[in-house]
Steps between C-alpha positions, in 0.01 A plus 500: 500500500253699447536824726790587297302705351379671754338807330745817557572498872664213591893654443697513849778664632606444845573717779530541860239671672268233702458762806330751166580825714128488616622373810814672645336722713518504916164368673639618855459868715697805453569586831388871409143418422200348654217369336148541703294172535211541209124551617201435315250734548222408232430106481280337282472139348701592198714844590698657716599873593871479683730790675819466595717777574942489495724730761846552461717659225303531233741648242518132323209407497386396105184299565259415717217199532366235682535081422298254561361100527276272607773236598811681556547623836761735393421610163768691297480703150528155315131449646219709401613876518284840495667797460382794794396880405682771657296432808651197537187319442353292198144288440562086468296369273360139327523374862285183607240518747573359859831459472832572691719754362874599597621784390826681572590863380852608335693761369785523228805664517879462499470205321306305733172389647376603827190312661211553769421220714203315400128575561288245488125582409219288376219651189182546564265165462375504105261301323637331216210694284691827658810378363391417121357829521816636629726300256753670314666294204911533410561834275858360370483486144550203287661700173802559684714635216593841703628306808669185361825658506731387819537836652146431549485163672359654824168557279471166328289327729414178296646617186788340310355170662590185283476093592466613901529282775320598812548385877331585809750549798526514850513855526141494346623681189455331155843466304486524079815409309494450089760448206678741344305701295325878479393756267777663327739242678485749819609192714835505395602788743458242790577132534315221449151312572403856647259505820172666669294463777142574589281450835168547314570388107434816357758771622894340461797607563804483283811337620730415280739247330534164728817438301802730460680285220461181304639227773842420501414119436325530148770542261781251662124258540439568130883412374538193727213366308577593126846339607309180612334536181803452334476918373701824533517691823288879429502837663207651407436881622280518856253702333404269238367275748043432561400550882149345474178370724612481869243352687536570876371272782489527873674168647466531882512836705826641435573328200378621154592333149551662186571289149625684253566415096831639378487461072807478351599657186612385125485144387678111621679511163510779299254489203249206406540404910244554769477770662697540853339349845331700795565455824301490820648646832374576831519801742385492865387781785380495846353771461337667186510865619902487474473538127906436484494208737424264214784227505585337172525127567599372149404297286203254473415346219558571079367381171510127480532330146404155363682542198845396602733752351330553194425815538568624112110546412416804310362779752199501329387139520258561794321229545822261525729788739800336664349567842275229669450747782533867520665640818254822541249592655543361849162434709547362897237311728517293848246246454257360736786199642784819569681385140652820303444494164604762144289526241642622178474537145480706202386378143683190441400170576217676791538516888742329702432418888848447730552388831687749719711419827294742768848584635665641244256591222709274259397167327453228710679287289879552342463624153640333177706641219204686364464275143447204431217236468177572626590296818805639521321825590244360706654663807445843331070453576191359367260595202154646711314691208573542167298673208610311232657150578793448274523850376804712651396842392134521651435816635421474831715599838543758850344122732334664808425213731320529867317281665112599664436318841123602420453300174778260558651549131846601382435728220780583259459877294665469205544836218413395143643689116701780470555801731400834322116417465429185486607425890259258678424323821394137534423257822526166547484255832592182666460313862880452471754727416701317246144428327305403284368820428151574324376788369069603589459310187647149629821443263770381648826755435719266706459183257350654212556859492271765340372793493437622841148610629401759636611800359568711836602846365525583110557867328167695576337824427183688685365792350638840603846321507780396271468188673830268570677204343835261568305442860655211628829287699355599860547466850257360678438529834290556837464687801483249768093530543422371180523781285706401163637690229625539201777703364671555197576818193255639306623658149305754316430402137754637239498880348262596811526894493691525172773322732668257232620295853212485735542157477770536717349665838447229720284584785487216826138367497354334810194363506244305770479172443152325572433101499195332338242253646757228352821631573659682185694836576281815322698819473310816545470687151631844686776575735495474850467853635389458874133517456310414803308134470120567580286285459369502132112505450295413255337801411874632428528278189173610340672707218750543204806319502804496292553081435796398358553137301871446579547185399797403268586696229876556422605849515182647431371760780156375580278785599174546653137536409163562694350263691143630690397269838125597506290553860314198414803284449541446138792628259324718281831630286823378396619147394316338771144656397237318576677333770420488883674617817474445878729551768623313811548813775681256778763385244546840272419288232311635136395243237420604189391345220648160692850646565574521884638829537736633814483838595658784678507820555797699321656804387323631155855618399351572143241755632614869557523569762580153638233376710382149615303226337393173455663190304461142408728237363425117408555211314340205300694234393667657228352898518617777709311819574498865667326755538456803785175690549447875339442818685 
């Protein structure tokens, strides 16, 4: 398999500590204090000015601030938090025009939380040309070297993100969870497929480990299998086990799903065998925000062989590996008739689609002894894209699948090569779930497989930057109004800063996604950083822009050069020179040179100091491109 060798951070150890301390403090009164209802006495469309004041005995008190949300009546500190000067007062900030605000104020001390009740107060009416003038990008820092440690977890934000999964809940808060993995193998202090959450996709909160301890049902699942097999029973140690790619899905209100892959260590047989299988289990939660109310429901589903028992072949002989299907990976849909389906898959023979009973979670048929002929596995799914039919060792895995009611296409994300640089994103889609899939270019990847097109996200560099690589396995995902994105690590490029592991800081990308006049997915080129969406004119793209050809290359970072729109729409530098441009202002649409370009306003997270700007992203049939707009 081929995360085994999963750069230096995918070693475990195991411990209890799901709750992560960050939680075991009182939200209730002390009896000895009262908190004053907050009052606002400076509104505009995007601040506040808020006093409070606190009676009582005052002895304890460490801290002092005010919380607040547009959607939770009764905000608390794990909402958005402002700490109050001695005056008991304190300016809000980055607020949104128009809109209803409660706030609460609290104090610290002995240990506990003491709250306010809640004001309620509405901004000032803003233009949306107030706001972009007003906009103030994220300051975290992407080289996160002096706070990946775990004492530092309250700081991370979106670092240490790899292979996330992202949910929106009930409680209006946006869940993250990811495999195992983090810079300097920081993870290891807390659990497994650790957790965040987010109301606005920029600021998150760390959580913690969903799981304590590998499940009690993997090893005695993993023996009663090598003894079907006809092999000796094993004990390996808990830590040597892989907790990969979760993806998370919300089922029904009060029901959330989790599939997990659990790797197991060392080989079937000892040397010149295969190596051992993976499993994938599920977890479920009614509700999200109770990070240790995740409850393990066992197994699903593991790798599935067509090779009988002969699973002697030398672990080298790729292309022929004893695995038909491998059992990682795990992607989860509810199609358009109610049916529940897993998509999974990881090099191998390509990407497997699986009935699942909507009750349970579980396949909806029994499972065979997991070898055999091909149809003696049948039961264990069906082929739905493959990149190279026949070949078992192809490179490609992480299936996203969702389903857009706009377009009325299934499209499956799939991440192609290796993970330290060469990470990429690809899209396919189909009228029916279990396929045939085609890629913009028409081949078929159900029947005939191929390489899939378009490239979605590959490694990247604008100027001013180091730029990032290994972007790919995402979450995709939307916000109920038709707003999609994408999620998924970034890596910085290798010996960045004289740092001989750079490689290794994974920082959680998410990105808007925007939909062409034919359907296909475009990811925006920067991150998502809360930029307000005016209207773009025309006279705003009459200028320099950094243009980046991104399609295929493996492992190279492609990086950008200029590109100049002129006022009298030609392309008067760049690749495209001598080209023309014109731009449809209803649909946010640029076409240049004959590429139909999306755009959107984003954070310009290479300028300093971070500011917005404009971007594009499009296709042709086998060409990818990006490119944002200089200041």
């Amino acid at each position: 398999m081929k995360k085994l060798t999963f750069f230096l951070i995918s070693l475990l150890t195991v411990f209890t500590a799901c709750s992560d301390g960050l939680d075991n403090v009182e939200y209730n009164r002390n009896s000895d204090i009262v908190v004053a209802t907050p009052e606002a006495t400076v509104t505009t469309g995007t601040s506040l000015t808020v006093h409070s004041s606190v009676t009582g005995n005052l002895n304890n008190v460490a801290k002092r601030g005010f919380c607040y949300s547009v959607n939770v009546l009764t905000p608390t500190i794990k909402d958005n938090v402002v700490e109050a000067d001695e005056n008991f007062s304190a300016s809000i900030s980055g607020l949104t025009g128009n809109t209803v605000y409660y706030i609460r104020s609290y104090v610290y001390g002995n240990s506990r939380y003491t709250y306010s009740e809640t004001f309620t107060v509405t901004t000032a009416a803003s233009s949306l040309d107030e706001q972009l003038k007003n906009y103030v990008a994220p300051t975290y820092e992407d080289y996160y070297v002096d706070i990946a440690s775990w004492d530092q977890r309250n700081q991370w934000n979106l670092a240490n993100v790899h292979d996330p999964t992202v949910v929106l809940a009930e409680d209006g808060y946006y869940y993250m969870y990811q495999t195992d993995a983090s810079y300097g193998n920081a993870h290891t202090a807390g659990g497994h497929f650790h957790g965040r959450r987010s109301k606005d996709l920029v600021n998150w909160e760390y959580l913690g480990g969903v799981m304590p301890a590998l499940p009690e049902w993997v090893i005695p699942k993993l023996n009663e299998i090598r003894k079907e097999m006809g092999l000796n029973e094993v004990s390996p140690e808990t830590t040597d086990f892989g907790y990969w790619a979760p993806c998370v899905r919300k089922v029904k209100n009060g029901l959330y799903r989790m599939y997990y892959s659990i790797v197991c260590p060392g080989t079937l047989d000892g040397a010149n065998s295969w190596g051992e299988r993976a499993f994938i289990g599920l977890l479920e939660n009614s509700n999200p925000a109770n990070n240790n109310g995740w409850e393990d429901k066992g197994y699903v589903i593991t790798n599935a062989s067509d090779k009988g028992l002969n699973f002697h072949i030398k672990p080298d002989d790729w292309a022929n590996c004893y695995y038909k299907w491998n059992a990682i990976d795990p992607s989860y849909l509810i199609d358009n008739d109610g049916k529940h389906y897993l998509i999974y898959g990881s090099w191998h023979s390509g990407i497997a689609a699986l009935e699942v009973d909507a009750e349970t979670g579980k396949p909806l048929n029994t499972l065979p002894a997991p070898w055999g002929t091909s149809e003696d596995i049948a039961a264990y799914g069906s082929l739905i894209t493959t990149r190279q039919m026949g070949n078992r060792w192809q490179a490609s895995e992480g299936p996203e699948i969702i389903y857009n009611a706009a377009t009325d296409y299934y499209y499956l994300f799939v991440a192609y090569d290796a993970l330290d640089t060469p990470y990429n994103t690809r899209v396919c889609r189909s009228r029916n779930i279990n396929g045939p899939y085609l890629g913009i270019d028409g081949v078929n990847l159900s029947q005939d497989g191929g390489e899939m097109l378009p490239v979605v996200t590959h490694p990247y560099k604008f100027s001013n930057s180091y730029g990032w690589v290994g972007i790919s396995h995402c979450a995709v995902f939307d916000d109920g109004n038709g707003n999609w994105y994408y999620a998924s690590q970034g890596r910085f490029p290798q010996n960045v800063e004289g740092n001989a592991y750079s490689n290794a800081l994974m920082m959680g990308h998410i990105r808007s996604i925007k939909w062409t006049s034919t359907g296909w997915p475009v990811v925006m080129p920067e991150r998502y950083g809360a930029v307000p969406q005016i209207a773009i004119t025309e006279d705003e793209l009459v200028g320099n822009w950094e243009h980046i050809d991104l399609s295929y290359s493996y492992g190279k970072q492609k990086e950008s050069s200029n590109m100049t729109l002129a006022a009298d729409h030609t392309i008067t530098d760049g690749s495209w020179k001598g080209g023309t441009w014109n731009y449809d202002t209803e649909k946010q649409i640029l076409t240049a040179n004959g590429v139909e370009l999306c755009l959107q306003r984003e954070t310009d997270w290479e300028a300093n100091p971070r500011t917005h700007t404009i971007v594009y992203a499009g296709y042709t049939n086998n060409k990818t491109y990006w490119g944002k707009k200089k200041k």
